[in-house]
OpenMM code with the backbone's topology and positions (N, CA, C; nanometers):
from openmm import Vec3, app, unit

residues = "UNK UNK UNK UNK UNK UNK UNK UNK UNK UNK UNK UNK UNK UNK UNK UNK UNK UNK UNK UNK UNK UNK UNK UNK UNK UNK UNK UNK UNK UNK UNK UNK UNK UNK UNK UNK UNK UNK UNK UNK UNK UNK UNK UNK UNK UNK UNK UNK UNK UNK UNK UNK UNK UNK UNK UNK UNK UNK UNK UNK UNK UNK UNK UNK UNK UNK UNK UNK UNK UNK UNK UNK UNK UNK UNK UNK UNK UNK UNK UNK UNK UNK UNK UNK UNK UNK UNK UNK UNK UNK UNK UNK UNK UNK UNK UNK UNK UNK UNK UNK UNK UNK UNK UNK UNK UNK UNK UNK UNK UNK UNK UNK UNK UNK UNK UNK UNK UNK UNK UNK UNK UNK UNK UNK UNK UNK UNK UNK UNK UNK UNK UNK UNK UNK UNK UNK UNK UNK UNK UNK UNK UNK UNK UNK UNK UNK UNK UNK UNK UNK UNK UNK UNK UNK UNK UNK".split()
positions = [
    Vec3(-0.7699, -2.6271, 1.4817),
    Vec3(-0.8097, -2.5542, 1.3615),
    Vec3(-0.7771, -2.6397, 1.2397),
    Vec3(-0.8372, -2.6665, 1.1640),
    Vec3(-0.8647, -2.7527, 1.0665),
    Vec3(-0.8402, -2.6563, 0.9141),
    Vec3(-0.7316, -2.7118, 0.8265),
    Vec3(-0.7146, -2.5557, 0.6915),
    Vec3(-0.8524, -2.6745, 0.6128),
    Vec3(-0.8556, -2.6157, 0.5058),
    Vec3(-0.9240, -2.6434, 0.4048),
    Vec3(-0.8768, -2.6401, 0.2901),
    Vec3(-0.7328, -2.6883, 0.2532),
    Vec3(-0.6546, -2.6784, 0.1450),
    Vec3(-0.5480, -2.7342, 0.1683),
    Vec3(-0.4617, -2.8051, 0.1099),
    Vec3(-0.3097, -2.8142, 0.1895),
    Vec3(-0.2305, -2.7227, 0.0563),
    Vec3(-0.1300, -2.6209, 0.1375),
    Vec3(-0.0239, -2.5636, 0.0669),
    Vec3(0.0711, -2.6406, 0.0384),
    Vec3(0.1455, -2.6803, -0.0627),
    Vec3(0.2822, -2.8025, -0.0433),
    Vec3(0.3936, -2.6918, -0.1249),
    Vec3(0.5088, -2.7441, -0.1049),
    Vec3(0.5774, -2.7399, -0.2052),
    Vec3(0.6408, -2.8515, -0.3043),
    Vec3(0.7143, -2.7602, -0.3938),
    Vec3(0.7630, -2.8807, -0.4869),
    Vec3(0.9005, -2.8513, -0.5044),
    Vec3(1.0019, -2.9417, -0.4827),
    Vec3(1.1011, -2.9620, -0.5595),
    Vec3(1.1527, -3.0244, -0.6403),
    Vec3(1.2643, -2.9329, -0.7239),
    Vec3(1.3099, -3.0442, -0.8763),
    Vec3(1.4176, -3.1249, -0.8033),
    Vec3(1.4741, -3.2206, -0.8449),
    Vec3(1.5851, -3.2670, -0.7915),
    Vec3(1.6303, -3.3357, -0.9360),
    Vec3(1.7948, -3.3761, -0.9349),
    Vec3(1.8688, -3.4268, -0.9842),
    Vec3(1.8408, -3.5924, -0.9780),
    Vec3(1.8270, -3.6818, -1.0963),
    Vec3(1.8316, -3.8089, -1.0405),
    Vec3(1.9581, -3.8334, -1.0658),
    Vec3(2.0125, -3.9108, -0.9620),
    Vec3(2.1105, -3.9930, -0.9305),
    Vec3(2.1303, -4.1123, -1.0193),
    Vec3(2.2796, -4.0879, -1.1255),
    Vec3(2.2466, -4.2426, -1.2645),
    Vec3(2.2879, -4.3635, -1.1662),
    Vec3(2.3096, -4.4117, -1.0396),
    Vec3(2.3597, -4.4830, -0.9679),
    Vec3(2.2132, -4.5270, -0.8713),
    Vec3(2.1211, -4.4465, -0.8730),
    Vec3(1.9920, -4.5353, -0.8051),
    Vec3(1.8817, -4.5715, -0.8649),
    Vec3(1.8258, -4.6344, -0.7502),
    Vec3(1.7157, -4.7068, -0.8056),
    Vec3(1.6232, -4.6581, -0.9035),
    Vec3(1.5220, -4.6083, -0.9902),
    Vec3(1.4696, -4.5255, -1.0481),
    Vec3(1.3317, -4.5488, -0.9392),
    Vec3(1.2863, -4.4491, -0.9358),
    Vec3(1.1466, -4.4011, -0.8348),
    Vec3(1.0508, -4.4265, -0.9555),
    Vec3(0.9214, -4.4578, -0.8717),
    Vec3(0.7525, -4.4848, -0.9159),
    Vec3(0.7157, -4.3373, -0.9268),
    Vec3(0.6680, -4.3120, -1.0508),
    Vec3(0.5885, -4.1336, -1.0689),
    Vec3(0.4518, -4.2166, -1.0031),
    Vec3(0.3902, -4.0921, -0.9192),
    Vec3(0.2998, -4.1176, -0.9001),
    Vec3(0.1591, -4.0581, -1.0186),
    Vec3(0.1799, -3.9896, -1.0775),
    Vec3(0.0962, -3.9549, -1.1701),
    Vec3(0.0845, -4.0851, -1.2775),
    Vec3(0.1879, -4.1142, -1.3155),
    Vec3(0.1558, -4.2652, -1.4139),
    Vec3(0.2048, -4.3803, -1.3615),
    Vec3(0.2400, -4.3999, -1.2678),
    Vec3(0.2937, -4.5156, -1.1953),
    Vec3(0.3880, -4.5749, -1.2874),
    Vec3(0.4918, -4.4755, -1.3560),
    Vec3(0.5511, -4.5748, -1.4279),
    Vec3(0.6877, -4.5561, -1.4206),
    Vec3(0.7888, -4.5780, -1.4138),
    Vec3(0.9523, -4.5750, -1.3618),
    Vec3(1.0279, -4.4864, -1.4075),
    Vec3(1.0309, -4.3042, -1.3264),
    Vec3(1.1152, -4.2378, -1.3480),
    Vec3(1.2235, -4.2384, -1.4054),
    Vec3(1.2956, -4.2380, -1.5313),
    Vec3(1.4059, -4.2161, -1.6215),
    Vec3(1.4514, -4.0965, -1.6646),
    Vec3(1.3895, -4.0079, -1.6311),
    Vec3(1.4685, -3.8170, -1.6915),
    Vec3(1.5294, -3.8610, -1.5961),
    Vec3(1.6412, -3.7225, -1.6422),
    Vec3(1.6684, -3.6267, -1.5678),
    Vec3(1.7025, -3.5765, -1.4297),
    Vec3(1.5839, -3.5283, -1.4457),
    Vec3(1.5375, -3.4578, -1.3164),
    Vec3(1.3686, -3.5282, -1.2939),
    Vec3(1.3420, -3.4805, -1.2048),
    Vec3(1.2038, -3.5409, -1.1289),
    Vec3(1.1763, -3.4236, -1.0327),
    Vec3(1.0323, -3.4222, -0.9878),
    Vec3(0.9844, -3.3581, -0.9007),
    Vec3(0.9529, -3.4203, -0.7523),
    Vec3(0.9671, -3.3433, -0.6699),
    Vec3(0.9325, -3.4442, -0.5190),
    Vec3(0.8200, -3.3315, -0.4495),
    Vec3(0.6543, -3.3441, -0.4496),
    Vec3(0.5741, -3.3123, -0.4162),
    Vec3(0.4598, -3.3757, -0.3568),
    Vec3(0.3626, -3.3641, -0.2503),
    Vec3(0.3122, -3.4057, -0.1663),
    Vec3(0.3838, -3.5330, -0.0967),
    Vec3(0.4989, -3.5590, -0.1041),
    Vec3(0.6171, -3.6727, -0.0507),
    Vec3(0.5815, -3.7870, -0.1137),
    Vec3(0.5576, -3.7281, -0.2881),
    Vec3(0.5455, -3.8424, -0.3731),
    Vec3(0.6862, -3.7618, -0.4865),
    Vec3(0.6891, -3.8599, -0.5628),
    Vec3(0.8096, -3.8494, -0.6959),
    Vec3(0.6960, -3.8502, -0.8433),
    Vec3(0.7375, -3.7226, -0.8928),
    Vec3(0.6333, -3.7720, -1.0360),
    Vec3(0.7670, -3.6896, -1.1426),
    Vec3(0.7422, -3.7600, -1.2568),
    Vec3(0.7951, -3.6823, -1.4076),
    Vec3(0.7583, -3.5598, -1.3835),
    Vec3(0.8141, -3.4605, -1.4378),
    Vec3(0.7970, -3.2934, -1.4645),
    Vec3(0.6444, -3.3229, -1.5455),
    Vec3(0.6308, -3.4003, -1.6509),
    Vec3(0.5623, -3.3930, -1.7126),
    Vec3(0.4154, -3.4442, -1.6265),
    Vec3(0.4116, -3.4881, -1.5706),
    Vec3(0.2801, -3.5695, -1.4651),
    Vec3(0.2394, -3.4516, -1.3665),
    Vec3(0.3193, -3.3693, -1.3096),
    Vec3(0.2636, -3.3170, -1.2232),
    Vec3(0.1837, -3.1608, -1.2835),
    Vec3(0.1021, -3.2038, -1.3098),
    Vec3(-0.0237, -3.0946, -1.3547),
    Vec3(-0.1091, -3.0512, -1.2725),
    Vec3(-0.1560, -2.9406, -1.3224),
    Vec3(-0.2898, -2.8306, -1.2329),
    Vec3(-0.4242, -2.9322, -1.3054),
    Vec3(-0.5188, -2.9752, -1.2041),
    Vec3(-0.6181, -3.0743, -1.2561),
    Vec3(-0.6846, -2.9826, -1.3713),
    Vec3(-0.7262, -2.8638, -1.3555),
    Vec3(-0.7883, -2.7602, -1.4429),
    Vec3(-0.7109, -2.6773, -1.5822),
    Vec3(-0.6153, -2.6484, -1.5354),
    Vec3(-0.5521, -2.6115, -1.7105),
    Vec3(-0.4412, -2.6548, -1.7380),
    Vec3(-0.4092, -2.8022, -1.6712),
    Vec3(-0.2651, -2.8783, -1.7265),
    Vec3(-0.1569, -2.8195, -1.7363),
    Vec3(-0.1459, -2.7392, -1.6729),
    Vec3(0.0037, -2.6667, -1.6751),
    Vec3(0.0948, -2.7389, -1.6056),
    Vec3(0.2160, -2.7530, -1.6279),
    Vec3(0.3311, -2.8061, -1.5321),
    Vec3(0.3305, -2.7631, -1.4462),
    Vec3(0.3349, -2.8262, -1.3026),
    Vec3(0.3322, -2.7084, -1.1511),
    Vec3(0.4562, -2.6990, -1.1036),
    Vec3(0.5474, -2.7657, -1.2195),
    Vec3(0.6844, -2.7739, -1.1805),
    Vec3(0.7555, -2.6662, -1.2378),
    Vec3(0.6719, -2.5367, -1.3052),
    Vec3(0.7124, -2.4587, -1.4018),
    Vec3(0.6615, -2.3263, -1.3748),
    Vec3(0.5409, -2.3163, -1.3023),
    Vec3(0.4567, -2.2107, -1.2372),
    Vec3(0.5218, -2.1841, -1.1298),
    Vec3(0.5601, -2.2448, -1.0703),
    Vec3(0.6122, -2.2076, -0.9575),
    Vec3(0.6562, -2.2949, -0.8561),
    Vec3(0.6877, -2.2825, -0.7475),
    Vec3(0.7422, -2.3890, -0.6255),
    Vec3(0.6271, -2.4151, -0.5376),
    Vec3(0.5026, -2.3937, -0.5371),
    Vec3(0.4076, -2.4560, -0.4597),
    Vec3(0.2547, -2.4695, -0.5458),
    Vec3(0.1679, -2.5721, -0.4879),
    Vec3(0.0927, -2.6398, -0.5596),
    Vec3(-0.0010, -2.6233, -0.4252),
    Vec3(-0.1560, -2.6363, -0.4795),
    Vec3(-0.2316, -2.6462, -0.4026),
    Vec3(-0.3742, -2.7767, -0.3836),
    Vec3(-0.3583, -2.8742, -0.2717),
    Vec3(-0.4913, -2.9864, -0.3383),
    Vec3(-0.5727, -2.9323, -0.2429),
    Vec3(-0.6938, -2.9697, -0.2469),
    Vec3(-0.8290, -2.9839, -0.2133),
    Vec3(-0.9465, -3.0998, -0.3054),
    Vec3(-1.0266, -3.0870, -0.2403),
    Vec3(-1.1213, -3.1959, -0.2816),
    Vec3(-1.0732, -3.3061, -0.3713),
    Vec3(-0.9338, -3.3563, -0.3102),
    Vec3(-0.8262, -3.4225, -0.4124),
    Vec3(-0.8110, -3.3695, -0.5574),
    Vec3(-0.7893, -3.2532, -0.5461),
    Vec3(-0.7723, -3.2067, -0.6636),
    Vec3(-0.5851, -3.1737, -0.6456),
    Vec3(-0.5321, -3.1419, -0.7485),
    Vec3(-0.4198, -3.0784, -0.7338),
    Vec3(-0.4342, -2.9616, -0.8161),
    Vec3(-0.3974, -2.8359, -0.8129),
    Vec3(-0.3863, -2.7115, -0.8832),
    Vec3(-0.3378, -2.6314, -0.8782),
    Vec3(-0.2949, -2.5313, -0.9579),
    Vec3(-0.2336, -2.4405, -0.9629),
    Vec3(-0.2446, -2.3366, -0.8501),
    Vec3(-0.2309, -2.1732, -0.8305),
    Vec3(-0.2668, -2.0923, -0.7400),
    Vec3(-0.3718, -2.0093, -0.8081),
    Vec3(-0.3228, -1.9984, -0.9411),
    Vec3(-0.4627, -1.9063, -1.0330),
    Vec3(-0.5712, -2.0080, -1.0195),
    Vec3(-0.5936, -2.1207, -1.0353),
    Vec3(-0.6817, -2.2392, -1.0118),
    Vec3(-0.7759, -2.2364, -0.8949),
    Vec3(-0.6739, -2.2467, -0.7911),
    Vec3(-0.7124, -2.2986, -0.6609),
    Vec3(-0.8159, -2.1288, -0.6185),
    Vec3(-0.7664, -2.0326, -0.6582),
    Vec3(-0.8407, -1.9114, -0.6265),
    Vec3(-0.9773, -1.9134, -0.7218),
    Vec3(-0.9496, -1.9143, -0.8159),
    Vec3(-1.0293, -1.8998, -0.8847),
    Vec3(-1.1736, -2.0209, -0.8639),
    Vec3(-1.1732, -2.1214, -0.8030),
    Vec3(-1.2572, -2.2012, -0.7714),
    Vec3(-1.2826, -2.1527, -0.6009),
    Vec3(-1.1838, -2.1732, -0.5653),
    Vec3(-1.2469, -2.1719, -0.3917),
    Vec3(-1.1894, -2.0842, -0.3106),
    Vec3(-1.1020, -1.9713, -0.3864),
    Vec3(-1.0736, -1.8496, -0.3275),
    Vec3(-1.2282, -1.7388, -0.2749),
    Vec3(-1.2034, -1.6394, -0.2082),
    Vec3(-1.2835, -1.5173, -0.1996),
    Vec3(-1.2030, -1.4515, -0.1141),
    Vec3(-1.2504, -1.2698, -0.1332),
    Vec3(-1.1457, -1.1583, -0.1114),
    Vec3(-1.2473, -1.1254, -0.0202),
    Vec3(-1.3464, -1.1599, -0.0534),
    Vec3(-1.4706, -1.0327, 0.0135),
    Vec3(-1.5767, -0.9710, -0.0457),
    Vec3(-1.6336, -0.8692, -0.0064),
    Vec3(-1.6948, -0.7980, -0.0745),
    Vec3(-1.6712, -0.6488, -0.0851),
    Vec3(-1.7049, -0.6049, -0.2295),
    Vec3(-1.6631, -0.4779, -0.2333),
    Vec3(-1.7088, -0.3706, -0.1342),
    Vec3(-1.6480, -0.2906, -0.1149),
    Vec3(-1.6827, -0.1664, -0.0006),
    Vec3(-1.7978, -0.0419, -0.0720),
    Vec3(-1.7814, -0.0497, -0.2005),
    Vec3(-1.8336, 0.0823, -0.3082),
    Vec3(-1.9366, -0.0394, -0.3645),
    Vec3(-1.9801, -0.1573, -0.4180),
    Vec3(-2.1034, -0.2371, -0.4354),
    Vec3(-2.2037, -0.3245, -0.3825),
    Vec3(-2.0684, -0.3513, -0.2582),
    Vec3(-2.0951, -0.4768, -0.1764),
    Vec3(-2.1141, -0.6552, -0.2617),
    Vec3(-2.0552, -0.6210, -0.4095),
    Vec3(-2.0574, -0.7264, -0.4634),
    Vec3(-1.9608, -0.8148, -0.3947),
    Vec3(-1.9764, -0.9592, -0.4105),
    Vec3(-1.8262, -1.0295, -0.4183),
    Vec3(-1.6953, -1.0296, -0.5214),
    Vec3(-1.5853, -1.0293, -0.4549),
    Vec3(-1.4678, -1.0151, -0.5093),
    Vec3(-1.3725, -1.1524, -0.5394),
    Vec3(-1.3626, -1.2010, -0.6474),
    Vec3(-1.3361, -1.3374, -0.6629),
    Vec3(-1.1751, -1.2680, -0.6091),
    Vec3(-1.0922, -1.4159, -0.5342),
    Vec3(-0.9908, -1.3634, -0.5257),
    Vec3(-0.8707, -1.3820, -0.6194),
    Vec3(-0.8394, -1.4229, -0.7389),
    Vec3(-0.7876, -1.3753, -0.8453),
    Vec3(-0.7659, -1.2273, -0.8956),
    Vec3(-0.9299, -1.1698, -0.8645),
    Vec3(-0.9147, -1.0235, -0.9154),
    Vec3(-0.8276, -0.9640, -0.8625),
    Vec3(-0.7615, -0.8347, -0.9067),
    Vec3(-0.7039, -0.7141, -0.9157),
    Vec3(-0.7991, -0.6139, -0.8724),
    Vec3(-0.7139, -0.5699, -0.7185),
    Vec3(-0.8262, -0.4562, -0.6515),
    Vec3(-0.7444, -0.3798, -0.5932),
    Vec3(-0.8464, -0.2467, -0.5541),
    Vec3(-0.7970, -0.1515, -0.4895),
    Vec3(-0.8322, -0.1186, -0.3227),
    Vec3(-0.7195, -0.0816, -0.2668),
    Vec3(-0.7836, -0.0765, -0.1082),
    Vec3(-0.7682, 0.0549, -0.0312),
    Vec3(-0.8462, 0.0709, 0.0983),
    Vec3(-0.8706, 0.2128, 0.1362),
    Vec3(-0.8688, 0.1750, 0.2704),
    Vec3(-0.7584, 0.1831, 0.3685),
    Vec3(-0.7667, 0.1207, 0.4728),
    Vec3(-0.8303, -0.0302, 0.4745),
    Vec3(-0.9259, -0.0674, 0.5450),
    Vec3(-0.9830, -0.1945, 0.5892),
    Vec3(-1.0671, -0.2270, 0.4761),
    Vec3(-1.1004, -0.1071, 0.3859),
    Vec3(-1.1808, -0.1073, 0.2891),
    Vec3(-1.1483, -0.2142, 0.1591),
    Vec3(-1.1849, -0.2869, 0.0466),
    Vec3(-1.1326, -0.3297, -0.0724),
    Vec3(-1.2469, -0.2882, -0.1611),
    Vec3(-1.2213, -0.3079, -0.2883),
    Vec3(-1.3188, -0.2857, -0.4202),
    Vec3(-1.2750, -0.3418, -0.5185),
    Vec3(-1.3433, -0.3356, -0.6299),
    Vec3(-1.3129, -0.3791, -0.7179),
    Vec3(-1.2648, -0.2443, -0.8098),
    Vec3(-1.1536, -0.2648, -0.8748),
    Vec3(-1.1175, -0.1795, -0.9856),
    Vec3(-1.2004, -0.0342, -1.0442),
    Vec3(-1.2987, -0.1211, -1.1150),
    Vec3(-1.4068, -0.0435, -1.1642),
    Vec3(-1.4926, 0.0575, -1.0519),
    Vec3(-1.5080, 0.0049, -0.9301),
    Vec3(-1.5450, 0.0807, -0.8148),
    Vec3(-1.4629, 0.1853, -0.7131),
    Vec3(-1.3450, 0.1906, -0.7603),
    Vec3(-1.2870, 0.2799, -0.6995),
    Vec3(-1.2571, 0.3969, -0.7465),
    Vec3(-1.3975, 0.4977, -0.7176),
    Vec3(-1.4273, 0.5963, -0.8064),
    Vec3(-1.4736, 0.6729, -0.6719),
    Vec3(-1.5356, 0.8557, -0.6648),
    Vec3(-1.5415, 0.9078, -0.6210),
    Vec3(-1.6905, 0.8847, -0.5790),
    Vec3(-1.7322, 0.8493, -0.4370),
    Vec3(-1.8972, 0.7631, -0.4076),
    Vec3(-2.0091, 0.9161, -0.4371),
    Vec3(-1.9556, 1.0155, -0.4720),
    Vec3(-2.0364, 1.1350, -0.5022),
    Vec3(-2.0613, 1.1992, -0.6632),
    Vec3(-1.9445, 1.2010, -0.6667),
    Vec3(-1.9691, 1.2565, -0.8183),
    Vec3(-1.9386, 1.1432, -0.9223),
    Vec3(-1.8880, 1.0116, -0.8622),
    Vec3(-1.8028, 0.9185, -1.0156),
    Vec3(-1.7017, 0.9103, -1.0431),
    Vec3(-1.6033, 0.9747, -1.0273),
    Vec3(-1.4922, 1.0201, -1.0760),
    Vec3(-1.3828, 0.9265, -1.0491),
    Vec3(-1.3374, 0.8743, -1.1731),
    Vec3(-1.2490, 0.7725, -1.0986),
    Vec3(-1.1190, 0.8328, -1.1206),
    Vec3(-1.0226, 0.7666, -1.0268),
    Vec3(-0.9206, 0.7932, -0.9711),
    Vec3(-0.7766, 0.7227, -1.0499),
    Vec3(-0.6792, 0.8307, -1.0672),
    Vec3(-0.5842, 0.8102, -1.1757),
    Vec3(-0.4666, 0.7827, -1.1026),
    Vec3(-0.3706, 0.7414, -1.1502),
    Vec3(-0.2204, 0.7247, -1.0383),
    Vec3(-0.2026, 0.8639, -1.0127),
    Vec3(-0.1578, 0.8855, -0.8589),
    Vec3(-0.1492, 0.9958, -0.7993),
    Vec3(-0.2281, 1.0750, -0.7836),
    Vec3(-0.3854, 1.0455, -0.8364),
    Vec3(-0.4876, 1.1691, -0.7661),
    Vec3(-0.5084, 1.1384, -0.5919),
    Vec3(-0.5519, 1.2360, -0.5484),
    Vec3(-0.5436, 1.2324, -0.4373),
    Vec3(-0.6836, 1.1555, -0.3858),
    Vec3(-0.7293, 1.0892, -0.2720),
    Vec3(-0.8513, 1.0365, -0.2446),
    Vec3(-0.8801, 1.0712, -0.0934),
    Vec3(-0.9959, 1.0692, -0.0609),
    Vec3(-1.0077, 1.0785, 0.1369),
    Vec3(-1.1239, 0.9924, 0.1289),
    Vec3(-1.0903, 0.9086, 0.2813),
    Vec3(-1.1952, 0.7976, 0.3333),
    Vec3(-1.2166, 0.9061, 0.4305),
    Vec3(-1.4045, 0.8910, 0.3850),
    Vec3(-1.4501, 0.9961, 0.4815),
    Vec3(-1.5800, 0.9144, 0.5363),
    Vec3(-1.6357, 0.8739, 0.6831),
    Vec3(-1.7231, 0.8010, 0.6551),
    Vec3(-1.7618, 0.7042, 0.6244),
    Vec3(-1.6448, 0.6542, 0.5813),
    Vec3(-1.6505, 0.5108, 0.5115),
    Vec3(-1.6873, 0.5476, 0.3509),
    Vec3(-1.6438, 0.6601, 0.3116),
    Vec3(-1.6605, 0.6495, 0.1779),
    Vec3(-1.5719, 0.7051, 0.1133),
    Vec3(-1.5364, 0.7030, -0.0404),
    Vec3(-1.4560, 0.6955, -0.1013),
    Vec3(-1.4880, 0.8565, -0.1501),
    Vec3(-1.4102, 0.9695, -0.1290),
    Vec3(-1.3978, 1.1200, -0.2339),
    Vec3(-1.2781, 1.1394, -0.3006),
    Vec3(-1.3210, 1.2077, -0.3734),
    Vec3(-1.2315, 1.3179, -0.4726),
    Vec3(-1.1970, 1.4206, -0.3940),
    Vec3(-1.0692, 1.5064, -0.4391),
    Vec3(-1.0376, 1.5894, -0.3318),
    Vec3(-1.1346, 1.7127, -0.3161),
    Vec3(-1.1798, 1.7416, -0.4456),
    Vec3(-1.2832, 1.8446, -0.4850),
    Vec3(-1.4747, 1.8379, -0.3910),
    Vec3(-1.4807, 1.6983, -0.3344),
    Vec3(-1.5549, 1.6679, -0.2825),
    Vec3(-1.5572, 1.6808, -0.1621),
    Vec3(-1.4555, 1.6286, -0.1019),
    Vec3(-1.3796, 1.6170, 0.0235),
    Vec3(-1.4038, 1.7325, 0.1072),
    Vec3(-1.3214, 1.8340, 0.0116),
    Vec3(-1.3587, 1.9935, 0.0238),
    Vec3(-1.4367, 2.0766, 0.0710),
    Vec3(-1.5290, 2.0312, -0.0092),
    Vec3(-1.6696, 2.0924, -0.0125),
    Vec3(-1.7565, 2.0730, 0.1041),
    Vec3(-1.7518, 1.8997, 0.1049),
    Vec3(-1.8331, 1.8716, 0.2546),
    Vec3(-1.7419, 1.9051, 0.3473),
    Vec3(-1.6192, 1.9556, 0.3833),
    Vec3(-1.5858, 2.0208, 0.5131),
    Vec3(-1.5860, 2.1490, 0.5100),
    Vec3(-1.6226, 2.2307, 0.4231),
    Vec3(-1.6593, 2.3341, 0.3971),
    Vec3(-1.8151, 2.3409, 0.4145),
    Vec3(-1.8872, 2.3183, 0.4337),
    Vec3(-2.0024, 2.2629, 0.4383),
    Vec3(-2.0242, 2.2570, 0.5936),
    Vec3(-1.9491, 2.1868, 0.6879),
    Vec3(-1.9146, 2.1240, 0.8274),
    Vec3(-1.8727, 2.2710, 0.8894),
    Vec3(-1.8057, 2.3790, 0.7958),
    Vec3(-1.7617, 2.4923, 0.8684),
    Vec3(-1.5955, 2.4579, 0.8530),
    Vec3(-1.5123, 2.3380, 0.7891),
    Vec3(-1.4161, 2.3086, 0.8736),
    Vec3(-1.3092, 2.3145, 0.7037),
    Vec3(-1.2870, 2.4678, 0.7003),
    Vec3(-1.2163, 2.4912, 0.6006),
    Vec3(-1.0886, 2.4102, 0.5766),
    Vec3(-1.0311, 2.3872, 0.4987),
    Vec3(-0.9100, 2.2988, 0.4910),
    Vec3(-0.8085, 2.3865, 0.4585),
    Vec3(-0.6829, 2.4035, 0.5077),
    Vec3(-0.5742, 2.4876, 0.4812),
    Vec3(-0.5111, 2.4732, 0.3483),
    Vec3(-0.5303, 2.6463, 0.2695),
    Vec3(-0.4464, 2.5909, 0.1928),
    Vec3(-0.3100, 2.6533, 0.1988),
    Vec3(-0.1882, 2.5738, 0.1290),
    Vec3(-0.0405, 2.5854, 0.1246),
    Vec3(-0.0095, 2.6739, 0.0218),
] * unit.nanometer
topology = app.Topology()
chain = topology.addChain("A")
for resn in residues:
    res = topology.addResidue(resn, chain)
    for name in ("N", "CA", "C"):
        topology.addAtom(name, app.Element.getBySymbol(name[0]), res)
């Protein structure tokens, strides 16, 4: 099985005032901070190791970095170009995978689509929802079509 990305990590390390100074690989030019980064089992300045797309320090985002198509990038980056979630369950659009979504069992959507597939109604923290069918109701809906079925729902 072959990935299509390599995950790495990165660490900061301490330089040692007693060794040799290391080659950054971003400028090939002779580590003197500090500290230094040790990523893809190269040595670069804090300052060299950037997301190819919005130059951010990857030594500052976080502890792992992602290349492809020799790129190096961030994780908002790396999704945002060659990520995917899927497709929505309520449009069947695609779901870049950056976005922020909602899920229903096996189901996903997008935000804006996770609304009631009958009447619209979208859904607030703590309203109640039922996957019925593979579709998304309101409880008021829900209701009705098992009432409908003959198959009253108990109430408490």
């Amino acid at each position: 099985l072959l990935l299509s990305y390599c995950l790495s990590g990165i660490q900061m390390l301490s330089v040692q005032p007693d060794t040799k100074p290391k080659g950054c690989a971003g400028c090939n030019r002779k580590i003197k901070d500090r500290y230094l980064l040790k990523a893809l089992d190269k040595y670069w300045h804090e300052d060299c190791l950037k997301c190819a797309c919005c130059d951010c320090r990857l030594g500052e985002v976080g502890s792992t970095l992602y290349t492809k198509a020799n790129l190096i990038l961030c994780r908002r980056d790396y999704l945002r170009l060659f990520g995917v979630t899927g497709n929505c369950a309520a449009c069947s659009k695609l779901i870049p995978a950056f976005e922020m979504v909602m899920r229903a069992k096996d189901n996903v959507y997008h935000l804006d689509c996770f609304a009631c597939q009958l009447c619209n109604q979208r859904f607030c923290v703590g309203d109640k929802f039922f996957l019925k069918n593979n579709m998304i109701l309101c409880q008021t809906d829900y209701e009705e079509g098992l009432m409908k079925e003959g198959y009253a729902p108990q109430v408490r």
